[in-house]
Each structure stands twice: as C-alpha cells, then as structure tokens.
C-alpha positions in Angstrom: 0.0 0.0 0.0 2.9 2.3 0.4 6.2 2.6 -0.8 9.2 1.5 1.3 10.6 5.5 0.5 7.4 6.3 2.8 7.8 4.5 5.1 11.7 5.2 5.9 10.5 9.0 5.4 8.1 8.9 8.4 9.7 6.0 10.4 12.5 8.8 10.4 10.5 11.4 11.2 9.1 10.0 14.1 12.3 9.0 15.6 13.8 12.2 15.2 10.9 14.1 16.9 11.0 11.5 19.5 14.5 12.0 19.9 14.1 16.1 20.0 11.0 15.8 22.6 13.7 13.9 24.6 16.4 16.7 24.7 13.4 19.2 25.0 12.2 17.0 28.1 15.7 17.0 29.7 15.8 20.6 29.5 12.2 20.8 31.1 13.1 17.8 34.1 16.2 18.1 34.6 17.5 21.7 33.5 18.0 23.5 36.4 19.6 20.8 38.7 22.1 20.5 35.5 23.0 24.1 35.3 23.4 24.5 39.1 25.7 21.6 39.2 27.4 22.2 36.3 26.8 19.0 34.5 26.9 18.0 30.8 23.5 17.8 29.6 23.7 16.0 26.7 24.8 12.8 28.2 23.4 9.1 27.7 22.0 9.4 31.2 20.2 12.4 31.7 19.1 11.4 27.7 17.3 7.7 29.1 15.9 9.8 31.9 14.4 12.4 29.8 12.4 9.7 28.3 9.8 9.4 31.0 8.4 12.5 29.4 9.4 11.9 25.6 7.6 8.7 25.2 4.1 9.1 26.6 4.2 12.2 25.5 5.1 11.0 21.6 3.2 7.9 22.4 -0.1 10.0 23.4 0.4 12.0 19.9 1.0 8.5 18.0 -2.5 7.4 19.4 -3.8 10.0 17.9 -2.4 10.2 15.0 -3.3 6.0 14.5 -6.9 6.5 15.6 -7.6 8.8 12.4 -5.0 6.3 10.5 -7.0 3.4 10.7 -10.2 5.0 11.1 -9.8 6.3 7.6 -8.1 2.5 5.9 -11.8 1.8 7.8 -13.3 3.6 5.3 -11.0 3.1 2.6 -10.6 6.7 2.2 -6.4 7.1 1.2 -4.6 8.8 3.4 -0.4 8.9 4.2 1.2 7.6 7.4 1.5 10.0 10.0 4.0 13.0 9.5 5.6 14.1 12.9 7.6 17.6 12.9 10.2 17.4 14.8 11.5 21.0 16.8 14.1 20.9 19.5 15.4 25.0 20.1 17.9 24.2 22.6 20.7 24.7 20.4 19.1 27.9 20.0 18.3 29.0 23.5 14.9 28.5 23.2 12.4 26.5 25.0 10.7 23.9 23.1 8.6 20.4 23.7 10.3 18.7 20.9 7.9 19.0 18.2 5.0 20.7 16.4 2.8 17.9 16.4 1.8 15.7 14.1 -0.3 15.3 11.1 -2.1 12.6 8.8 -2.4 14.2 5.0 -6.2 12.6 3.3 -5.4 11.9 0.0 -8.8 10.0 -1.2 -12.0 12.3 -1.7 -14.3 12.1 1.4 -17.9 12.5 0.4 -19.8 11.3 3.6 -20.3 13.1 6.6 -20.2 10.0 9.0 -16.6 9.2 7.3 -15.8 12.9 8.3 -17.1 12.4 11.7 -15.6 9.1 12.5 -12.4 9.8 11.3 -12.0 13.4 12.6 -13.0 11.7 16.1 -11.1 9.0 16.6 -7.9 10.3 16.8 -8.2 12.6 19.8 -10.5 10.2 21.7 -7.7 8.0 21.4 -5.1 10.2 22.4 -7.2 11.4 25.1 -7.9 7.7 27.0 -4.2 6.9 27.0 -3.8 10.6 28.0 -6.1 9.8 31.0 -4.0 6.7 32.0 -0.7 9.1 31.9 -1.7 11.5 34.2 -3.8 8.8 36.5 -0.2 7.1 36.7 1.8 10.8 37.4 -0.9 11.7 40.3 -0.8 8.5 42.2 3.0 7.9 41.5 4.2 11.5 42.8 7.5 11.3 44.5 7.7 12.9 48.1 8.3 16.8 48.5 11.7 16.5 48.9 12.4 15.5 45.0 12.0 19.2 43.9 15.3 19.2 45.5 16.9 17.7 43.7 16.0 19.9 40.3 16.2 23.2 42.5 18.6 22.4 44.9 18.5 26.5 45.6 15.0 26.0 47.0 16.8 24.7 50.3 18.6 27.1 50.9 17.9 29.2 53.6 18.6 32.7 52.7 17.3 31.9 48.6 15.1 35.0 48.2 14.1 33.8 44.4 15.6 34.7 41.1 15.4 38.7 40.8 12.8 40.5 38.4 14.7 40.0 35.6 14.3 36.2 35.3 11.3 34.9 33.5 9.0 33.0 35.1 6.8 30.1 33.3 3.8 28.1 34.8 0.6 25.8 32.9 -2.5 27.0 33.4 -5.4 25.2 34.4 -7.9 22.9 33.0 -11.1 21.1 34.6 -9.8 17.7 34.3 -6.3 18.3 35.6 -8.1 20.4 38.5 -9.9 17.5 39.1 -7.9 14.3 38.9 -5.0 16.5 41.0 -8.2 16.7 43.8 -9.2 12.9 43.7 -5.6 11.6 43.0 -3.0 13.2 44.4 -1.2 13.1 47.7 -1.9 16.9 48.7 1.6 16.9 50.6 3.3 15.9 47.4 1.9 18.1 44.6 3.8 20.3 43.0 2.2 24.1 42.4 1.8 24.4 38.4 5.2 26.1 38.1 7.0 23.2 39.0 5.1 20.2 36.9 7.4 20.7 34.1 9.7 18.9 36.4 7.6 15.7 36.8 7.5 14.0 33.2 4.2 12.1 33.4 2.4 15.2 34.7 3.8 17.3 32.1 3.3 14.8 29.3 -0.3 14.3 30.1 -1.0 17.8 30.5 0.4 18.8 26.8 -1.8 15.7 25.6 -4.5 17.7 27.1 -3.8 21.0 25.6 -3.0 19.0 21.7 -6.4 17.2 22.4 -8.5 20.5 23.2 -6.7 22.1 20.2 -7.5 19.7 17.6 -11.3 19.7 19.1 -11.8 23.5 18.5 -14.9 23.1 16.6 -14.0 25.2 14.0 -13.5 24.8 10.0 -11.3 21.2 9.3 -10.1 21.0 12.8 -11.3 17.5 14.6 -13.6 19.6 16.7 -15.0 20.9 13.1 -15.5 17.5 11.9 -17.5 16.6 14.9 -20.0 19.8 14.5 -20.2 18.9 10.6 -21.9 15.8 11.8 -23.6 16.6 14.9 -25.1 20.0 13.3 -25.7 19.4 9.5 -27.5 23.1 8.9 -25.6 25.0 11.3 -22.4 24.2 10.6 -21.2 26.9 9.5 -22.8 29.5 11.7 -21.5 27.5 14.7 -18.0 27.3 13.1 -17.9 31.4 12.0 -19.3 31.8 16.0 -16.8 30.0 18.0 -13.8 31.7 15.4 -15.0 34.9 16.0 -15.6 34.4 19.8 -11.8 33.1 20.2 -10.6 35.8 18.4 -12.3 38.1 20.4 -11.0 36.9 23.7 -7.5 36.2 22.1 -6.8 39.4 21.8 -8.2 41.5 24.4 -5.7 43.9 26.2 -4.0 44.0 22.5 -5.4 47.4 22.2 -6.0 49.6 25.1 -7.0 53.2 26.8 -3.8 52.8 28.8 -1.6 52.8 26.2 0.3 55.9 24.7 -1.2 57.5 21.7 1.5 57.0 19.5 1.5 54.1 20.7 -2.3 53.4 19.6 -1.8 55.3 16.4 0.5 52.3 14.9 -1.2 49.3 17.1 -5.0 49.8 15.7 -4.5 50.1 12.3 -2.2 46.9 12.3 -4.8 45.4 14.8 -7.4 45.6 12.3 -5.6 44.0 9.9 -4.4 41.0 11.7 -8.6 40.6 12.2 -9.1 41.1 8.4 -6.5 38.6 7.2 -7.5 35.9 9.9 -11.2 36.0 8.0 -9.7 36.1 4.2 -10.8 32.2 4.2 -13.9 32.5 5.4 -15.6 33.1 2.4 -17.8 36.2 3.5 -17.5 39.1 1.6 -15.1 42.0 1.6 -17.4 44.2 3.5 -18.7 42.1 6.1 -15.0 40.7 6.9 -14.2 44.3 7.1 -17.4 45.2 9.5 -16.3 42.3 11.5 -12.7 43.3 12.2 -13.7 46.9 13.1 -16.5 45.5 15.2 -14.2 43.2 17.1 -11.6 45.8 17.9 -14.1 48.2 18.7 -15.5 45.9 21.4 -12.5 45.0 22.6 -11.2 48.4 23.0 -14.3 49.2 24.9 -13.8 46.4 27.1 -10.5 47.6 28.1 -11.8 51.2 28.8 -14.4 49.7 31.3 -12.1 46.8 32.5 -9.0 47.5 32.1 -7.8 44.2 34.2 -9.7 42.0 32.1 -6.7 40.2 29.7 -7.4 37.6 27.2 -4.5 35.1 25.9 -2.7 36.5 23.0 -0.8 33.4 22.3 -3.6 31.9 21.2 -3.7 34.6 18.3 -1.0 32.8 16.1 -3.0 29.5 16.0 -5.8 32.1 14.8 -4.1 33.5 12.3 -3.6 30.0 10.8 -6.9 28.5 11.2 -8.2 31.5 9.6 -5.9 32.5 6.8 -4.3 28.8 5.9 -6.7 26.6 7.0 -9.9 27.9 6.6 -12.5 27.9 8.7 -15.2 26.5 6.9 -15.9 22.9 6.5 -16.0 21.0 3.2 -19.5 20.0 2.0 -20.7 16.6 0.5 -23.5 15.2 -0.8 -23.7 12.6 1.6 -26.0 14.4 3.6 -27.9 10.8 6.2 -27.9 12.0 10.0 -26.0 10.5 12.5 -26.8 7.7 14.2 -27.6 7.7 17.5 -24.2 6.3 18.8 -22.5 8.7 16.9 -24.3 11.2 18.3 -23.5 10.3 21.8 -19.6 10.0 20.9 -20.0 13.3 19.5 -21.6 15.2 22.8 -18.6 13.2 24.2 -15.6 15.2 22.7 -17.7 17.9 23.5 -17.3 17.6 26.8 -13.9 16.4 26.2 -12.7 19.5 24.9 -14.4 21.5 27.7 -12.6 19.4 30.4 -8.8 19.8 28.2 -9.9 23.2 27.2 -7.2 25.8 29.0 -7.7 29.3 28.6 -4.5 30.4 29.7 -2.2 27.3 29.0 0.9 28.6 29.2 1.9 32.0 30.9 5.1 33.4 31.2 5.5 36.6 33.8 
C-alpha cells in the first residue's frame, strides 16, 4: 500500500521528533539541577531519563495520529502515514517540547459526513484515554516533597530570596480535568504548584496531551472539533464554526489594544490590529465588507472592554493558532453530498468530545510573567 521510501521517510521522522522531545524534556526535568551543578547535559543518562516525558508524551500524539490512521483505511478513504515535525530549540536557546505535532495528510476524496465524523474523532478520543492513563499514573506515583530538590537544589537554601525580576518565570494554566484528577488523585503533601510540573515527566506529558487534544477539538472549520459539529449539526455548521472563530478571536486578543496605552503608541497598534482581524477572516468566504465590519467590530468591542475593565486580559498566544486557522486553514468545513444524519451512537460520541474538549480546554495554557 505504500512505498518503502514512505515508510523510511516517516519511520525517520518520528524517531527524530522523539528523539528532539527527549532533549526538549531534559531541559524541562532536569535543567535547572544540570545548570546548578554544572553537568553536561547531553549525556546518555540524563538522555534515558528524559524519556519518561518523551515517550508518553510522543506515544499520546501516535495514538492519535493511529486513531484517524485506521479509522480512515476503515473507510477506505487514502490517506499517508503520519507526518511528525520534529523542533528541539535548545541549540538555539529557546524553550521547546520537541515537536510541532503531528499530522495525517487525506489523500482520497471524502464524500460522507459520518466518514468525516468518525475519522476526525477518533484520533483525539484515542489520544485522550491513553492521555487519562498518563496523568492517572503521574498523580498517584508522585514522588515525596523532597524530590523538587533535587531539580532546585536552591530552593533549600535558607537565605534563597528567588531569582530577581529579571528572570522569567513560566507556569501551565489550568484545566477542569487536571483540577480534578489533581483533587481525587494526588497526595496533597506531594503536589507540585503548576510552576513546577514541568519537572515531573508524566504530569507534564499528560497535560500537553490535554492541551493537543483540546486544540485539535476546536470546533472550527477542518479541525477535529469541526469534523465533529459537521456531523452533529448538518444546517448549522457553518454559523457555529464562523461563531466559536470569532468568539476566540475576540478573547485572544483582548488587552492587545488599550485606553492605557500611549497614543502613538495606539496610532500604529490599531491600524495593524485591524488588519491582523481582516487577514485571519480572508478564508472564510464572507464578503469583503462584512469581513471588514467584523474586524472593526471586534476591535471596537475590545477596546471598549478595556476602557471599562481595564484588568480583564485575554491570551494573546492563542492569536498565532488564529491566524492559521483563519488564513491557511480555513474555517469552513468542506460540503458533501452525503448528507444521512448520525446515528444515535454517533451522536453520543460526539456530545462526548464535546465535553472532552471543555474538560482539556485551558484558557490560559501557558503564561510566562
């Protein structure tokens, strides 16, 4: 079915991003205790240790990547192995996870809205059980307090008043299921606050699943999530899809424009402003004035947000991946002919990554201070 040049293509692909969310994971685990002590990083054992966070972490994205693999030789719809991009910064100075995820490219026509729907949901509700047994194992497997030690071995000292304003300082935000498995699972006397679960691999690789898991169910345009309200919501599709797209834009970038801010300042920022909303509709296939009313709109109400709560702040990094869904991807779903409801199983599995994506969903996933 497929060539032996594709299959040493993405065999190597995938062992180089697992190999690059390794490094990335040693840097995340391990980095600090490294640099205080002074040891080598890339060395074969810190590189087999990092690998409690590479491979369920890879693994979880595999799932995934499988369940819409064999979902759609299911169907017999062609489609290529999965592609895995591999992205370790270190060498850069950068932080990185090791990779921009992964991808499955459709090559056969899809012409029926269950083939959509199953194979847009299988691969995140298959990332997302293995996900489940990842962080089940990292909250009941917690090592005592006294291993944060041994990755800040400053944190024991006495007079350590912190790092000074000038460092940055990183944390993951929340999510619903996380909350909640931390508050069933986990040994309260052992839990790490959020700005130190990059140092526990399971917890860190489980958490990432969730964020890659609530991403791909955005239900917007070709995403997962899009596939799911394509079949769940045949006539509303693309009301629902425009909706949510303009409702994430709207909180993505709140605070990018503000009262508070110097003219001058303003003068350049609003102009630009409205044209990052423009371009992020240019594939939505509305017309020239209404994506124009909607960009003005947006950073209208925004702005006025700001004047009346100035505190309020939305998540701009969440304004790249909107630039992308809107201007590359698109964000309306294709149409087929195949038109036959759901089924009534379907249906439940479908209000499932529903609430799937609203437990994984983070709105604040990764802040930096």
């Amino acid at each position: 079915m497929y060539k032996p040049k594709e299959y040493l293509i993405h065999g190597l692909l995938f062992f180089l991003t697992l190999g690059a969310a390794t490094l990335a994971g040693g840097e995340w685990v391990f980095g600090k205790s490294i640099l205080v002590s002074g040891e080598a990083f890339l060395t074969w054992e810190y590189f087999l240790k990092s690998m409690a966070f590479s491979i369920p972490f890879i693994g979880i994205l595999l799932i995934h990547e499988l369940g819409h693999f064999f979902t759609s030789l299911y169907h017999k719809v062609k489609c290529s192995l999965p592609y895995f991009i591999p992205a370790w910064l270190g060498f850069l100075g950068a932080p990185s996870i090791g990779t921009f995820g992964a991808i499955i490219r459709m090559k056969g026509f899809v012409n029926s809205r269950k083939k959509f729907f199953d194979i847009g949901v299988a691969g995140p509700i298959a990332g997302f059980v293995v996900a489940l047994g990842v962080l089940v194992y990292g909250f009941t497997t917690l090592p005592p307090a006294e291993y944060i030690y041994s990755v800040h071995p400053e944190y024991a000292d006495p007079n350590f008043q912190g790092y000074g304003e000038d460092v940055l300082d990183f944390e993951l935000g929340g999510n619903l299921l996380f909350w909640g498995m931390e508050q069933v699972l986990a040994d309260p006397d052992r839990m790490p606050e959020m700005s130190e679960v990059i140092h526990y691999p399971f917890l860190f690789a489980g958490y990432l699943a969730l964020f890659f898991t609530a991403l791909n169910l955005l239900p917007i345009g070709q995403l997962d999530g899009g596939h799911v309200v394509f079949g769940l919501f045949p006539r509303y599709h693309k009301e629902i899809s425009l909706v949510i797209f303009t409702l994430f834009l709207a909180y993505s970038g709140l605070g990018v424009i503000s009262p508070i801010m110097p003219l001058e300042e303003l003068i350049i920022r609003i102009p630009l402003y409205v044209g990052f909303l423009y371009i992020c509709y240019s594939r939505s296939h509305l017309s020239l004035q209404t994506k124009l009313t909607i960009a003005l709109t947006l950073a209208a109400g925004q702005y006025a947000l700001a004047f009346l709560k100035p505190e309020w702040e939305g998540y701009q990094g969440w304004l790249f991946f909107a630039f992308l869904l809107g201007r590359v991807m698109g964000i309306r779903h294709p149409e087929v002919s195949d038109v036959e409801e759901l089924d009534g199983k379907r249906k439940v599995i479908g209000w499932l990554a529903i609430l799937i994506f609203a437990l994984c969903f983070s709105p604040k996933p990764f802040i930096f201070s």
